[in-house]
Structures are given as structure tokens and as C-alpha cells.
N, C-alpha and C positions, 0 to 999 in steps of 0.2 A: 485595818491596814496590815497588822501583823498577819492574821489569817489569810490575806490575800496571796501576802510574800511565800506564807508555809507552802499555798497552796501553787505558788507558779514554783517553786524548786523541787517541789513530788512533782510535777506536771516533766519540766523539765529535765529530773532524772529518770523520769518511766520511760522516757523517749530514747536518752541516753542506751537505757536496757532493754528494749524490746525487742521481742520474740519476732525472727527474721527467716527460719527456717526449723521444717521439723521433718527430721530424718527417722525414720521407720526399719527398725532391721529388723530381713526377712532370713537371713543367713548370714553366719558371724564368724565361723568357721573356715580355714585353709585345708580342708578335707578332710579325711575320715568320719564324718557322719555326712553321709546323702542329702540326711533332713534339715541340714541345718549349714547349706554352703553359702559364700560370699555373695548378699545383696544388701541394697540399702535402696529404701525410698526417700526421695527427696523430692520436697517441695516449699515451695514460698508459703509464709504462714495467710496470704490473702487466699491465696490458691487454695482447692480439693483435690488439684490435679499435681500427679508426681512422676519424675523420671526417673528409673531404675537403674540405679549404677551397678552392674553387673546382676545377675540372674542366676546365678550355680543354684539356688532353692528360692520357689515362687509361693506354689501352694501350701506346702508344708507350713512355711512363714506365715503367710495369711491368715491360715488354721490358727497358728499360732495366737496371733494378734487378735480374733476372734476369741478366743477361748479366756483371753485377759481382757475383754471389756473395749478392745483398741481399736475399733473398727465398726462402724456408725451403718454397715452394709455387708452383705454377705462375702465373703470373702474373694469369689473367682468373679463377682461385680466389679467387685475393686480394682481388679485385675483388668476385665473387659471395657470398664468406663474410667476409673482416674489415672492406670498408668496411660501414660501419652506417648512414651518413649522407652528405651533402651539406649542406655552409655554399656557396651562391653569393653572393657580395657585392654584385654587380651581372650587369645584364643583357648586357653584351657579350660577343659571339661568344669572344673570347679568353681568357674564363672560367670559360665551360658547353657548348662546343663537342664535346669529347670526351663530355661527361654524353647529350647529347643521341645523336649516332654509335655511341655503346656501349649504349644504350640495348637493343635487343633481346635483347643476353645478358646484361645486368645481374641481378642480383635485385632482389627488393622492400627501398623502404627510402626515409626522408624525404628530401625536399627542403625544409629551410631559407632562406628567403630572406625581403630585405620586400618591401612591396607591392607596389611596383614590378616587381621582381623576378620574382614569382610570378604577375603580370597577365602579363608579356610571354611566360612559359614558355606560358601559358593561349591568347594571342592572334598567338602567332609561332611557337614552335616546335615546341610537340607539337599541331600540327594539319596535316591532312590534305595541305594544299598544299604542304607542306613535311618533314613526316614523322611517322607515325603517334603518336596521342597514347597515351602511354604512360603519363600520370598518373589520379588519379582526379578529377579535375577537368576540364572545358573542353567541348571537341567530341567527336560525338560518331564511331565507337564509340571508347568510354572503358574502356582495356586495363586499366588500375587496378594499375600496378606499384608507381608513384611516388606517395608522400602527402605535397602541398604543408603547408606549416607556414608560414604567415604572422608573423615574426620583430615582437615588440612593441617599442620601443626600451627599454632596461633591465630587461625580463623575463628572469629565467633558465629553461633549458628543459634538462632532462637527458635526453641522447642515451642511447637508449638498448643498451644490453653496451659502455659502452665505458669507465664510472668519467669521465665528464668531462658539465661541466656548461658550455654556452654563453649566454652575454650577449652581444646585438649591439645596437655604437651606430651613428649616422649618420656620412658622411664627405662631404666635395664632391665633385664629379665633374659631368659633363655629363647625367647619369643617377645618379639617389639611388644611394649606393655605401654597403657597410657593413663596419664591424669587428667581426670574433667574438674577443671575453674569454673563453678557455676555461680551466675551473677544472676540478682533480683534485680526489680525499675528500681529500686529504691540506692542501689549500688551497692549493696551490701552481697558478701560471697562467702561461699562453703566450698575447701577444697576436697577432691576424693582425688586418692591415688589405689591406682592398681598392682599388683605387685612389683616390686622394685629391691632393687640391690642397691648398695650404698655406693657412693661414684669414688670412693678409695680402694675398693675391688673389683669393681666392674670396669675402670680405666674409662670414666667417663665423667660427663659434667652436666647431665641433664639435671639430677637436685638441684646442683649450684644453681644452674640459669633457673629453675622452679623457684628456688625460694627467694631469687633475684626480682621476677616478678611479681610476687604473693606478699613480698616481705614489706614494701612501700605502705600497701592496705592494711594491713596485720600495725602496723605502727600507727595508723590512721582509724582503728577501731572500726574497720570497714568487713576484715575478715574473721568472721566468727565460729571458725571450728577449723582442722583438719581430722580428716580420716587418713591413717596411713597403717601398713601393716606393721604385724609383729610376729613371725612366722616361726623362732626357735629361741635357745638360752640360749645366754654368754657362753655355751660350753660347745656349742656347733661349730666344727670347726669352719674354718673360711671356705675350704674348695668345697665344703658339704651344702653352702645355702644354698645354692642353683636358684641364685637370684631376688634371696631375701632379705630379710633385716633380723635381728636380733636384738635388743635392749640398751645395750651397749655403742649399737652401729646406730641404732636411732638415735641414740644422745649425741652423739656427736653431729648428725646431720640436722638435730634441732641447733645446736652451738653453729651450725652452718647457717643454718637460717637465723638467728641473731643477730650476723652481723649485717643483716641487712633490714632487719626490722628494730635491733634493739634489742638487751635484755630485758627490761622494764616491759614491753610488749607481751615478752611470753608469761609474765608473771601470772599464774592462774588463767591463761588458756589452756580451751580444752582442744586437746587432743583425744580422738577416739581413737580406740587400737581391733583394728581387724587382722583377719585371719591369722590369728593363733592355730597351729596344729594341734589336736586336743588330746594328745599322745602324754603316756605314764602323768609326770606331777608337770608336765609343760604350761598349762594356764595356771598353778600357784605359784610356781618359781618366776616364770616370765611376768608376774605383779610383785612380784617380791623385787627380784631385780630391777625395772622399773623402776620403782620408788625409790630404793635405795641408792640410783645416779640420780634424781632429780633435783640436780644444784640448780637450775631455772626456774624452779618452781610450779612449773606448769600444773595443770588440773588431768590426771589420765582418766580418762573413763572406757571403761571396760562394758560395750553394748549387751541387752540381751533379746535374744528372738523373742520378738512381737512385740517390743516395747519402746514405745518412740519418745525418742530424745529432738530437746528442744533448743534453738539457738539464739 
């Protein structure tokens, strides 16, 4: 009997903890290296198949994950057969740089984005002056590989072979920016946000209404990571972030989300920190800092290309 009981509370706490998503970064970086800008794979752990939240470096990363053991297939297979999608959050080079260069060998398969987003692919990038257009929208001849999806704010839209269901809301930036809510069948979600400013400088409230949504499930043990950036030090001044976060602004905006999930919630989650600029000592100071405001306790983790993290 006794050995039954051991056996149903391990049974029961493995369930508690299981692995729900596994995020693959392919670029980790807010620029200055080519090879190594802003992507992340994600996918539900039943799934093989993942959705790329933003693309500033594809093959590089692949390479990458390849070269560490991380990757069960060749690397531009991966690329051709498991991504399924594209999430671009915004329109900056160091986003969708790689989406656009790998473009020729890619397969077919949606571009996600808002409006913004999806004009500028139409009116900048997949055109002729600049390189052939590979969507089914814009200039013409119109190669018809990629099918723009115009992102509604709180619409959910299910990707599809991949078991995951995306929500995108708005964020600041110098250029409408967005965050993808991606939900598993199981109900379980991982948030990504795309660059953002913190809404005590940008005169704005989209965090607040983010983490007004996110915060319910986060208390509910339903939300199992955020990715959000970390782009300079405490020492940037305010008018210089052009639309980012700092160490300092992100404490506060997790103290924002708090109050709507709870302190006890944040205790030892993980938070991932993207796009650090990888400029003089800016990735040790910006982990130094970090840790040193973390009166919530949270868990930071700091990704690295090719090596996927589990949630």
C-alpha cells in the first residue's frame, strides 16, 4: 500500500511538472551580430513542428543547433519541414532579416504579422528593388510561397501541424511591435514579446492590459515562461531606449504583472531575456543588474544559440 501511495504522488507530481514547450534559439541578440539576431522556435513538446517567433537569423542558428548535437535532421530540413510558420512582431531588419535571405529555399507557409508589419514586407522587402517577392501578395511577379495573415489584436488563430494556438496583442516601439500568447490543447502557454518600451515612458497601457491577461494563468500554473527583452543598462538614459527595456524598467513591469497574478506566482519563474545589445560589457552588467533588483525572485535565464530550453 505504501509503495502504491509513493507511487501515485511521483505520478502525480510529474504531471504537476511536465515539460509543455520547448523553445529553440536561433538568434538571441538585438543586433550587432548578423549571425546571431532575434529568433526563437517554439513548439508544443507532442509536436516536431514549430513556429518561429521572429527570424532576424535562421540558418546561422540552425547551424548552430546542429553543430551542438540539437537537431535530429539537417538543419535547412528543419527549416523546410518543421517550421510551419512565421510570428514577426515587428518590422525591423533585425527580426525578419534571415526570413527574408532564406527565402529561396524555404517552403510554403504563413507569415503572421499586424498591419504594419505585413505592409512593410509588401512595400520594402519582397519587392523587386530589393528582392524578389516571394509572398502571395504585393509586386508583381508574385512567386506565392509565403501567405501574409494579417494578426487581429485578441484574435486567436491556430497554426497549423503544430497543436499551438497564437494571440497577438500590441506593445510600444517606434514601429507598432507585437506579443504572441501561444497556447497548447492542453491549455497550457508561453508568452513572447517583441520589442517594447515600458508603458511609464511610452504613455501607454498595453503591458498593463498584457499582463492583465497573462496574469490570471501565470497564478493558475498554466503560464510557463515569458520571453521578453532586455536591450541596455540601468545607465541608458530614458530618451536613448527608442523603445526598449532596461533591467530596472523590466522590474518594475514584472512588479506590474504581480499584481495581477500575485507575488508567490513569480517566485522562480522563468523568465527569458532577449535581445540584449552585445555592445562593450552590456551582456555582464545587464545579468549583474538583473539579479541584483530581483526582490520576486524570479528564475532569469539568459538563452544561448542552438540550445533549446524546456518548459
Amino acid at each position: 500500500m505504501r509503495n502504491t501511495t509513493l507511487f501515485l504522488l511521483f505520478f502525480i507530481c510529474s504531471i504537476g511538472y511536465a515539460q509543455e514547450f520547448e523553445v529553440l534559439p536561433l538568434g538571441i541578440y538585438g543586433g550587432g551580430d548578423e549571425s546571431n539576431l532575434s529568433s526563437y522556435l517554439v513548439r508544443d513538446y507532442k509536436s516536431e513542428n514549430y513556429i518561429a517567433c521572429d527570424a532576424g537569423t535562421l540558418r546561422a542558428g540552425l547551424l548552430k543547433a546542429a553543430e551542438k548535437g540539437n537537431l535530429n535532421k539537417p538543419p535547412m530540413q528543419v527549416l523546410q519541414e518543421n517550421v510551419k510558420a512565421y510570428f514577426i512582431s515587428h518590422s525591423h531588419l533585425d527580426h525578419l532579416s534571415g526570413l527574408v535571405i532564406n527565402s529561396p529555399e524555404d517552403s510554403a507557409k504563413p507569415i503572421y504579422g499586424n498591419s504594419h508589419t505585413i505592409k512593410t514586407f509588401k512595400e520594402h522587402y519582397f519587392i523587386n528593388a530589393t528582392w524578389s517577392n516571394f509572398a502571395n501578395e504585393g509586386e508583381e511577379p508574385i512567386l506565392d510561397k509565403y501567405r501574409y495573415k494579417t494578426l487581429e489584436v485578441g484574435k486567436t488563430y491556430s497554426i497549423v501541424e503544430t497543436n499551438l494556438q497564437l494571440t497577438a496583442f500590441p506593445l510600444s516601439h517606434p514601429v507598432p511591435s507585437a506579443a504572441a500568447w501561444l497556447h497548447n490543447e492542453r491549455g497550457y502557454s508561453i508568452l513572447y514579446l517583441g520589442d517594447t518600451g515600458p508603458d511609464s515612458i511610452e504613455e501607454s497601457t498595453h503591458l498593463k492590459s498584457l499582463w492583465k491577461k497573462v496574469g490570471k494563468e501565470l497564478k493558475q500554473g498554466k503560464l510557463k515562461a515569458i520571453l521578453i527583452e532586455v536591450s541596455f543598462t540601468n545607465e541608458q538614459p530614458d530618451h536613448l531606449l527608442f523603445g526598449h527595456l532596461t533591467p530596472k524598467l523590466l522590474i518594475e513591469e514584472l512588479q506590474q504583472l504581480a499584481k495581477f497574478s500575485g507575488k508567490k506566482s513569480l517566485k522562480n519563474f522563468p523568465i527569458v531575456i532577449t535581445h540584449i545589445k552585445p555592445d562593450a560589457d552590456n551582456i555582464t552588467q545587464i545579468k549583474k543588474e538583473l539579479h541584483e533588483g530581483n526582490t520576486l525572485g524570479v528564475q532569469y535565464i539568459f538563452p544561448e544559440q542552438g540550445v533549446p530550453l524546456e518548459f
